[in-house]
Structure formats: C-alpha cells, structure tokens
C-alpha positions in Angstrom: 0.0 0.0 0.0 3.0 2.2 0.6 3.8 2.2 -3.0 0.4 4.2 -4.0 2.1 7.0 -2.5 4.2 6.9 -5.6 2.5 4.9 -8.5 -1.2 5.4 -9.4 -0.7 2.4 -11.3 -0.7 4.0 -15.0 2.2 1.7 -16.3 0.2 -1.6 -14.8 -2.5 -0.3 -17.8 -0.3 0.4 -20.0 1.6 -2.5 -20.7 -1.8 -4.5 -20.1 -3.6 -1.8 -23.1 0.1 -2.2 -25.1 0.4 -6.1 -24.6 3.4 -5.5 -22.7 5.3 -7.1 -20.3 3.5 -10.1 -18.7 0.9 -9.3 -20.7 3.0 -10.0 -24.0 1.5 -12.7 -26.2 -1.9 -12.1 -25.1 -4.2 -12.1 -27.8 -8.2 -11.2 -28.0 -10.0 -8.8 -26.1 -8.3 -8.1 -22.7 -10.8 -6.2 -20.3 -9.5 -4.7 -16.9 -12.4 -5.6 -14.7 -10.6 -4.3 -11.1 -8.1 -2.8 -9.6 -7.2 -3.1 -5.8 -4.9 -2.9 -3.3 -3.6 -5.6 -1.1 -5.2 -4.1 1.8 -1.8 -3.3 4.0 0.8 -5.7 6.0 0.8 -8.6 6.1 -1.5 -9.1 3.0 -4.3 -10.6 4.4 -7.0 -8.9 2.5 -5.6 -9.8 -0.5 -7.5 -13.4 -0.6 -10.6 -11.0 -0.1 -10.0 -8.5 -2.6 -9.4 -11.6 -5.2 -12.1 -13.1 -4.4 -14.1 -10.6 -5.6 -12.3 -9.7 -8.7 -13.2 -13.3 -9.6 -16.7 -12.6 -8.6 -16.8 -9.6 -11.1 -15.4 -11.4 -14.0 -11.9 -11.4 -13.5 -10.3 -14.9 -15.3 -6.5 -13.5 -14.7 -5.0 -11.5 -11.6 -2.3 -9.6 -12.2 0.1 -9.0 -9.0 1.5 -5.4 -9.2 5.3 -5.5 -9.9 5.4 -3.6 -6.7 5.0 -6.5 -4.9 7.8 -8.6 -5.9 9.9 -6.3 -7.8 9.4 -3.0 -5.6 9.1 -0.7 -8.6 9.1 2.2 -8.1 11.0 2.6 -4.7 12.9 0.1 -4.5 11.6 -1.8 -2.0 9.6 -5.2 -2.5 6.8 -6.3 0.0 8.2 -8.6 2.6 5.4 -10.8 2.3 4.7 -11.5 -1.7 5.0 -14.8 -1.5 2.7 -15.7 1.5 0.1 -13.2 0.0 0.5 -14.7 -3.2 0.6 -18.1 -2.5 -2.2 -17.4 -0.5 -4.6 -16.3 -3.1 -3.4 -19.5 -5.4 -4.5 -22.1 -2.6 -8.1 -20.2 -2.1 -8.9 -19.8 -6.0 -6.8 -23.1 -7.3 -7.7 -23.0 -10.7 -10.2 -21.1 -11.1 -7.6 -17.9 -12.1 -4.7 -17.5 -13.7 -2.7 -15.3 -11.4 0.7 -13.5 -13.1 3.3 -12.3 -10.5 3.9 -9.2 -12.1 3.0 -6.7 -14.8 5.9 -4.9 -15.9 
C-alpha cells in the first residue's frame, strides 16, 4: 500500500492496453475488470480482494510489480509470497494469477 504514494498504477495499464510485459503474447479482447490494493501488511485482505475480482469477471489477476519487484521505490513487499501463495490455494484453478505486470 505504501507504494500508491508513488505509482497510481498508469504503467500496470499500460503494458496491459500495449500487450506489454507479462501481458506480451496475449491475444483477444483483454478487459481490466478491477483494480485493488492488497489491503496493508501482512497481505491478508488480498484473498478478499481476489475473491471478488473473480466474482466480477476477473479470469486472470495480475500482481502489481510492486510487490515482488518494488518498482518504483525500490523496496519489494516482505510478504509477496505468502500473499501470493495465499490467493493461489483459495482460487486453485479457477484464475490465472501472473506475479507481475511490468
């Protein structure tokens, strides 16, 4: 959540409008259904907040490359992979889940 201070998340769209990134070789229609946060440490929420993008349509989730990476500041969050692995063992296969976007 730290990171919205400095990204409003206009290069996540980009490369997802400009099949860029993890988004490269995607063909077809791509429509951004949601966007959220992971709801603040330790990442708790974020098996919430997928949850519903699923419920609104979402077939993919794409994890900010904040999260891992720590673009822009530098500073990746200390718990990516227990948020993310989180939100794979409560949706399985019903998503595709990328762990990062640019």
């Amino acid at each position: 959540m730290q990171t919205e201070d400095y990204c409003p998340g206009t290069t996540d769209f980009k490369v997802l409008r400009e099949r860029a990134g993890a988004f490269e070789g995607v063909e077809g229609d791509a429509e951004l259904v949601g966007f959220s946060n992971c709801g603040g440490c330790p990442g708790k929420r974020a098996v919430l907040r997928a949850r519903k993008l699923v419920e609104r349509g979402a077939d993919t989730i794409a994890f900010a490359s904040c999260i891992k990476k720590g673009t822009p500041i530098g500073f990746p969050c200390p718990f990516a992979k227990r948020m993310m692995d989180a939100v794979e063992r409560d949706l399985g296969e019903r998503v595709r889940l990328l762990d990062y976007t640019h």
